[in-house]
KOLKOL-116238 format. One record per residue (C-alpha): residue number from 1; x, y, z; residue in three letters. Coordinates in steps of 0.001 Angstrom, whole numbers, m for minus. Layout:
residues N
<NUM <X Y Z> ALA>
...
END
This chain:
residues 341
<1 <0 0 0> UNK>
<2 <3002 2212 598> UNK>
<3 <3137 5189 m2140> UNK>
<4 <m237 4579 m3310> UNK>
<5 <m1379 7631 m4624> UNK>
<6 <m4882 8428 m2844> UNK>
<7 <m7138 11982 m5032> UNK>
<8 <m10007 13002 m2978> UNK>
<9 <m12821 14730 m4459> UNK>
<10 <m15403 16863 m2534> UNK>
<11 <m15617 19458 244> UNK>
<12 <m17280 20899 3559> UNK>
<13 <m17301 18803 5916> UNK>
<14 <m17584 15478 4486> UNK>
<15 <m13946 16118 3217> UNK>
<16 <m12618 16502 6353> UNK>
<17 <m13416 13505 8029> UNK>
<18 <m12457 12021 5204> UNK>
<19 <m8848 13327 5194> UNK>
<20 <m8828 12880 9088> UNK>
<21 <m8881 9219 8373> UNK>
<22 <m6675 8297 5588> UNK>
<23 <m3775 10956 6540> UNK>
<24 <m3097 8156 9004> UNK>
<25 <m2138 5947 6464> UNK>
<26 <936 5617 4436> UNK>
<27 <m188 6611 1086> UNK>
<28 <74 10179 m867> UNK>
<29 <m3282 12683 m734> UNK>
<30 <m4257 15231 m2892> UNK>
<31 <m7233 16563 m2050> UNK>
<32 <m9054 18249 m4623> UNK>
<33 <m11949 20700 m3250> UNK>
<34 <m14713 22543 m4519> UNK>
<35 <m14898 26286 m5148> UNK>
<36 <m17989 26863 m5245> UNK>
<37 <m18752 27981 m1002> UNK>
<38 <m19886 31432 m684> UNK>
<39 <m22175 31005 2564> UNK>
<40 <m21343 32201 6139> UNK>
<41 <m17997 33695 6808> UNK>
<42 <m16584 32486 3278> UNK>
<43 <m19061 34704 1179> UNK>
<44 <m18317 37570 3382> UNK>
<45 <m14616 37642 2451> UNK>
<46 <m15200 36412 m944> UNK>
<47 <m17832 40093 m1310> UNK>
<48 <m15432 42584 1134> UNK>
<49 <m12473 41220 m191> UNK>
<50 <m12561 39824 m3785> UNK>
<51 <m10523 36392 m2667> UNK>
<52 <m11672 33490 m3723> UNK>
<53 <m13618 30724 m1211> UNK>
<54 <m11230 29564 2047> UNK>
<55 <m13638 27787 3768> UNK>
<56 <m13400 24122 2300> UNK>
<57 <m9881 24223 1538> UNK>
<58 <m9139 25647 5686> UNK>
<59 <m10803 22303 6982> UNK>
<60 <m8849 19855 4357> UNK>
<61 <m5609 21782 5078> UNK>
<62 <m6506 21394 9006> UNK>
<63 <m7477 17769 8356> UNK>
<64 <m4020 16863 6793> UNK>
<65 <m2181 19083 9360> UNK>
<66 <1030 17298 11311> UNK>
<67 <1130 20742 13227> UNK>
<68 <542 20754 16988> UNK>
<69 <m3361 20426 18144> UNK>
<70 <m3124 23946 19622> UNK>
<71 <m2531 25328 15595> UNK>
<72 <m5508 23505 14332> UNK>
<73 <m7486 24380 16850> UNK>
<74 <m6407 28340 16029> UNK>
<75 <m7354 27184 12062> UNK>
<76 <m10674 26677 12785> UNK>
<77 <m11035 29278 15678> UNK>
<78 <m13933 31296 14924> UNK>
<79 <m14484 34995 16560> UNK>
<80 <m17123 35598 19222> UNK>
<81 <m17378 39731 19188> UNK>
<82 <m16351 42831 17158> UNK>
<83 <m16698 43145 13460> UNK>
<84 <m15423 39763 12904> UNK>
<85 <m18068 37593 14554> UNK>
<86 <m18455 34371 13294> UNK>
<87 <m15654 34738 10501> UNK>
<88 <m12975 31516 11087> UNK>
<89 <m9394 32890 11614> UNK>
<90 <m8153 30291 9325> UNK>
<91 <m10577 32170 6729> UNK>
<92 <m9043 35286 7325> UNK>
<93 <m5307 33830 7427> UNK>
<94 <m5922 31881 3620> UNK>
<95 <m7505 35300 2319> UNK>
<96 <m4029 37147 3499> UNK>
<97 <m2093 34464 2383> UNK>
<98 <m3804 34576 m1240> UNK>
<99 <m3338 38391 m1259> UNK>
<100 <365 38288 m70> UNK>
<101 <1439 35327 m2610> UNK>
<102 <m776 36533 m5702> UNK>
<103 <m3111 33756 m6121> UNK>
<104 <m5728 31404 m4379> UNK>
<105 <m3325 28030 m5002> UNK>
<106 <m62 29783 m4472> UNK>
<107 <m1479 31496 m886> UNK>
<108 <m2363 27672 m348> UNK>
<109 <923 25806 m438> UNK>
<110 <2208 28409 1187> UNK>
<111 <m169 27768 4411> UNK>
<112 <583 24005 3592> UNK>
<113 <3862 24501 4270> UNK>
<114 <3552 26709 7623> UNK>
<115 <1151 23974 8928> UNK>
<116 <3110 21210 7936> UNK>
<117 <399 19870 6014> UNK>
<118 <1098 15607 4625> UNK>
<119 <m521 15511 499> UNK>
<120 <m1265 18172 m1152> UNK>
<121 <m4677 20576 m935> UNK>
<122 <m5580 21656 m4450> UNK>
<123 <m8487 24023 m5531> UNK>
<124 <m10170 22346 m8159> UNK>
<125 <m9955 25670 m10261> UNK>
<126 <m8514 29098 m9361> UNK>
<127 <m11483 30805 m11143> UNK>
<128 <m13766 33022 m9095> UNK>
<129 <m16983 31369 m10082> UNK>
<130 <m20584 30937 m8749> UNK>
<131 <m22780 27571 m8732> UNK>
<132 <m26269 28173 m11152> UNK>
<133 <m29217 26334 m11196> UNK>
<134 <m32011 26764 m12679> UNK>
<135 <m34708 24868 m12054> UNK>
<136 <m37611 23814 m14304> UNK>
<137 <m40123 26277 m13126> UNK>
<138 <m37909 29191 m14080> UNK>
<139 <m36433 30038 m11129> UNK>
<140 <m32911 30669 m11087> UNK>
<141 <m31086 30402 m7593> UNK>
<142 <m27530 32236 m7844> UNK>
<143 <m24993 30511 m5724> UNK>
<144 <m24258 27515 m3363> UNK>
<145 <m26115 29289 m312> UNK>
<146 <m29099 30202 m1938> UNK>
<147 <m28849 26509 m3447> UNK>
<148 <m28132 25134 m336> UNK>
<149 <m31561 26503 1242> UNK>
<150 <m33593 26145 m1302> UNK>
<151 <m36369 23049 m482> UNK>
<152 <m38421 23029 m3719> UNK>
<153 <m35106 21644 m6125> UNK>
<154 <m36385 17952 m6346> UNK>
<155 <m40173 19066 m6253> UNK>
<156 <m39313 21603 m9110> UNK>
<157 <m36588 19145 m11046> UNK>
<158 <m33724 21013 m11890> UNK>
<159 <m33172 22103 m15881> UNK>
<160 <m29760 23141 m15857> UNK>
<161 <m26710 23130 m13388> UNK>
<162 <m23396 25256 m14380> UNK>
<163 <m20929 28037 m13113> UNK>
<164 <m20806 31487 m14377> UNK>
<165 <m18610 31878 m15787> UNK>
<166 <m17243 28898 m16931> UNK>
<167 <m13691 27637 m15194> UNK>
<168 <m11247 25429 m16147> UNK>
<169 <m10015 23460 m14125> UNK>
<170 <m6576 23284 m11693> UNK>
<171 <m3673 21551 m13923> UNK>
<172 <m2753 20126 m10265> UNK>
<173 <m6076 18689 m9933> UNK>
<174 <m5972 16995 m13421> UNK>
<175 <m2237 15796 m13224> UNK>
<176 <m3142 14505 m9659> UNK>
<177 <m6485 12394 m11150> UNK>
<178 <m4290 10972 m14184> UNK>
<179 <m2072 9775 m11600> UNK>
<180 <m4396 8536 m8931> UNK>
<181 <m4394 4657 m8039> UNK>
<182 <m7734 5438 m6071> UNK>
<183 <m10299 8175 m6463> UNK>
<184 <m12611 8628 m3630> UNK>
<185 <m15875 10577 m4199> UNK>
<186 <m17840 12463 m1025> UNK>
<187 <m19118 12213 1204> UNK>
<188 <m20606 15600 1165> UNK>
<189 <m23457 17938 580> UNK>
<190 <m24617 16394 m2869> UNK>
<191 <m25182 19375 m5071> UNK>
<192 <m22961 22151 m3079> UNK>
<193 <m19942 20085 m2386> UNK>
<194 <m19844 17465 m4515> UNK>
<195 <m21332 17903 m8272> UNK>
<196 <m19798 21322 m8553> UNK>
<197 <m16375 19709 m8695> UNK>
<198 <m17658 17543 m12324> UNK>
<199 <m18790 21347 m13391> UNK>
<200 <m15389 22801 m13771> UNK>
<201 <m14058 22048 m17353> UNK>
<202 <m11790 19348 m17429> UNK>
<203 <m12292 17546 m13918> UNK>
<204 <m15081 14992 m15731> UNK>
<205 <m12559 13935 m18496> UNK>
<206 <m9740 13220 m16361> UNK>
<207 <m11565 10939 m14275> UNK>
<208 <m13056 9124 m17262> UNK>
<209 <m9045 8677 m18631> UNK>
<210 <m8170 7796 m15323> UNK>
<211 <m6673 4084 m14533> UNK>
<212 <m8058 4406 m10798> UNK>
<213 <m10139 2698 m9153> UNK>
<214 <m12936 4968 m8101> UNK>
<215 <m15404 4919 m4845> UNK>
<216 <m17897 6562 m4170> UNK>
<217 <m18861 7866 70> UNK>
<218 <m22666 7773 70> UNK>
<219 <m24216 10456 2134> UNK>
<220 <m25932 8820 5542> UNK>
<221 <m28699 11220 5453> UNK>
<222 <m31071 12689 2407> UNK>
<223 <m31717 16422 2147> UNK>
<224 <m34693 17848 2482> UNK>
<225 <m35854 19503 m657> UNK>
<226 <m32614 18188 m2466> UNK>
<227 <m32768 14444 m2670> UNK>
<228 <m35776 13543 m573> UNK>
<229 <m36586 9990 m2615> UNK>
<230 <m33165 9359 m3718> UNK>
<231 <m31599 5716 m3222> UNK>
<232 <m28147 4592 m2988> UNK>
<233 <m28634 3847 m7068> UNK>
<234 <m30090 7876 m7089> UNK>
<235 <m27337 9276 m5563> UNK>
<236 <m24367 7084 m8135> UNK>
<237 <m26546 7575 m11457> UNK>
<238 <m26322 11553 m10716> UNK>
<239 <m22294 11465 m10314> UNK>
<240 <m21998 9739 m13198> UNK>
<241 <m24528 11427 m14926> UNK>
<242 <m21862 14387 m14687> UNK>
<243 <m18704 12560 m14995> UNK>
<244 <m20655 11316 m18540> UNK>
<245 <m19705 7633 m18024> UNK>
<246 <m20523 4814 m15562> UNK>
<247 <m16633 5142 m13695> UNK>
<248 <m17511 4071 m10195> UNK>
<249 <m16073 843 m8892> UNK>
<250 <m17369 956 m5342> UNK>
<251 <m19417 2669 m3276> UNK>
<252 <m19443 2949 696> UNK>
<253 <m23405 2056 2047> UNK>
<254 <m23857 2551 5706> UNK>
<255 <m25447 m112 8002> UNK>
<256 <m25185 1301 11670> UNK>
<257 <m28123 2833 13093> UNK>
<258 <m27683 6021 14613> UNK>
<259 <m29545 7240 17744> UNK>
<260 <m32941 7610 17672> UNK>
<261 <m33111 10991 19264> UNK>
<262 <m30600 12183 16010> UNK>
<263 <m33169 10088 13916> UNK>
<264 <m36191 12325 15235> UNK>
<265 <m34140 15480 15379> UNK>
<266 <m33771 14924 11245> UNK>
<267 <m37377 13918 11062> UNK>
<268 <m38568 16965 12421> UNK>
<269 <m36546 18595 9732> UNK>
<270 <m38118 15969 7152> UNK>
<271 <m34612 14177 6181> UNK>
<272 <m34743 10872 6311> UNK>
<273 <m31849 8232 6362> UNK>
<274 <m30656 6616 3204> UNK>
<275 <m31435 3384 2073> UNK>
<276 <m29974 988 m952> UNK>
<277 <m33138 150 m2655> UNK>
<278 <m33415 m3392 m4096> UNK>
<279 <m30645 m5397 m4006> UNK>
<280 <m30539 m8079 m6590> UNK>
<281 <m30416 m5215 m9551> UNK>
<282 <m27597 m6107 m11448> UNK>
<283 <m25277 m2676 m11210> UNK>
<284 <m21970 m1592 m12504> UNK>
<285 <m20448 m1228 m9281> UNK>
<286 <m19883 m3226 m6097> UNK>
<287 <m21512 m2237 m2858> UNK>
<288 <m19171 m2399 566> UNK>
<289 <m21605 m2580 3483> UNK>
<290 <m19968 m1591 6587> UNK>
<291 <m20919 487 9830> UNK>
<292 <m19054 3770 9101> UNK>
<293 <m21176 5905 11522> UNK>
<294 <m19832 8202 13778> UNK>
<295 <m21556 7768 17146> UNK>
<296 <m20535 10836 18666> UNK>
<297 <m22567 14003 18703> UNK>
<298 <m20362 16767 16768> UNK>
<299 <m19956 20337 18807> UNK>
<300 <m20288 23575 16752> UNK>
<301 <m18879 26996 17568> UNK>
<302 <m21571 29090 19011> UNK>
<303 <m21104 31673 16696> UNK>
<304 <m20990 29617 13349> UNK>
<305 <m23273 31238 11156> UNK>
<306 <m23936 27849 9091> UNK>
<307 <m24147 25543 12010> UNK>
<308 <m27897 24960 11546> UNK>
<309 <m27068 23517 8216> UNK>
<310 <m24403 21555 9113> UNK>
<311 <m24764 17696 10029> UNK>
<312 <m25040 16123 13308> UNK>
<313 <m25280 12016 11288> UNK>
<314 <m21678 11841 10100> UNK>
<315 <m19216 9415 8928> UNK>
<316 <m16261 8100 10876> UNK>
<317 <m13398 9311 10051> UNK>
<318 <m11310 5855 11328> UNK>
<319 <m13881 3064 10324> UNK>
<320 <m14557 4989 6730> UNK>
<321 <m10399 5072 6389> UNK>
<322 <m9824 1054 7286> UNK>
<323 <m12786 354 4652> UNK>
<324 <m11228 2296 2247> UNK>
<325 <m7842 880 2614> UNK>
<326 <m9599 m2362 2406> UNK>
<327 <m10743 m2057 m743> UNK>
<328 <m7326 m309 m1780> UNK>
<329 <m5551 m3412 m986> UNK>
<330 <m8480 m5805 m2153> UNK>
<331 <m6844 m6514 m5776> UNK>
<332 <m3623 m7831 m3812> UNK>
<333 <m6193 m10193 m1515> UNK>
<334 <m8385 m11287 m4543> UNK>
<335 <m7787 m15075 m3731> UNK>
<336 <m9128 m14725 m149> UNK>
<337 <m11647 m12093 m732> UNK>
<338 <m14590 m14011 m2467> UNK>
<339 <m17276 m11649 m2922> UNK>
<340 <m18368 m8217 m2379> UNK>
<341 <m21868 m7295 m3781> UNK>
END
């Protein structure tokens, strides 16, 4: 397993536990994250300042730290008072950083290197864009916050999904997925963290050239308004709707239960937990169950604008890793491993 070259698509939240887990292991990470954020403190700096979105790439950068705990801690410290309430100081110190170095990538290496950061954190482009979608009643929501509250998407059905303007995407981000021995997709928010990734020009076609295997994190919860009726099959079809070919090897279903006061506190909410769907269809990909579930309950910063948004069902970041590097390794164990549906 030892210089196996690990490319991580996503962002948010979902990326970091993902990065939490495998940075443990000895292979080589390049995370590639979306740019598409421009809720809570991240679209205040991106309107006051021009810079483009810190947010995502602060948690994957804190994620992969080697730095002491007392530095990450001050990455994701957010401000309780003043004029910069609620904005994250690792926000603040990636905006600087981009303004001092010239550009978004170039500002991030450079905080790589000052947090001693293990792989590589890559933008997947380094134009300032914003997420579109128009949906098929007309209305047009303008950006990855308004997208992310809107609850009439799957009730409407969605007509078109781009950035404007059009990006290209990070020549680090395409060399990395040409190179990649495994992909892993998610988990994340499904249309604000993960899809807008296969939007940027380029991203899509690399992954189709790509050698890698590829796996794909299914999200433990649905979204209300998003993907309310979506199964397992739902949630693959759509990725590889946009990647434009059917490219995913694996994909990560959870089987662990999670509390039943969390499962009422996302009822009242009306999100429901994901299920598979039938499972004697004949797919294109294998399914890995395992319990991935993260039994603790997360803690928020009582001053983070987004918190209300953000999930309380999450992954875990050790179990996800040791399925992953399962898999990873599975080709070298195919004699002993018989079957994986």
């Amino acid at each position: 397993m030892k210089n196996k070259k690990i490319v991580t698509i996503g962002g948010g939240t979902g990326s970091f536990v993902l990065l939490s887990g495998i940075s443990n292991y000895p292979v080589q990470i390049s995370a590639v994250v979306s740019m598409a954020d421009d809720g809570g403190s991240t679209g205040v700096l991106r309107d006051e300042l021009g810079v483009l979105p810190p947010g995502d790439v602060r948690q994957c950068l804190v994620a992969l730290s080697e730095s002491s705990e007392k530095l990450r801690e001050l990455m994701n410290y957010r401000f309780e008072k003043g004029n910069l309430k609620g904005h994250s100081f690792g926000n603040i110190f990636l905006s600087a950083l981009e303004k001092i170095q010239g550009s978004f990538e170039s500002g991030v290496e450079e905080a790589s290197k000052i947090l001693n950061v293990r792989g590589r954190v890559i933008p997947v482009t380094e134009k300032d864009t914003n997420l579109i979608m128009k949906l098929k009643n007309g209305k047009i929501l303008q950006g990855e916050d308004e997208i992310n509250h809107n609850y009439e998407i799957e009730k409407q059905g969605i007509s078109k999904f781009y950035l404007s303007p059009k990006a290209q995407a990070n020549k680090s981000a395409i060399k990395s997925i040409l190179e990649a021995d495994l992909i892993i997709i998610g988990p994340g928010n499904h249309f604000c963290s993960i899809l807008p990734n296969f939007l940027v020009k380029g991203v899509s076609e690399a992954i189709r050239k790509s050698k890698a295997k590829i796996i794909y994190n299914a999200n433990l919860v649905n979204k209300k308004g998003h993907s309310d009726n979506f199964l397992l099959e739902d949630y693959v079809k759509s990725v590889e709707d946009y990647i434009g070919k059917n490219r995913i090897d694996f994909v990560i279903f959870n089987t662990q239960k999670p509390k039943e006061r969390l499962i009422e506190k996302y009822q009242k909410k009306g999100e429901t937990l994901l299920k598979m769907g039938k499972e004697n269809v004949r797919r294109s990909y294998k399914i890995v169950k395992a319990d991935v579930l993260n039994e603790k309950f997360p803690k928020f910063s009582k001053v983070d604008s987004i918190s209300e948004v953000r999930s309380f069902i999450r992954h875990d970041s050790e179990k996800l890793a040791r399925v992953l590097m399962m898999i990873l390794e599975s080709s070298e164990y195919k004699n002993l491993i018989k079957e994986i549906i």
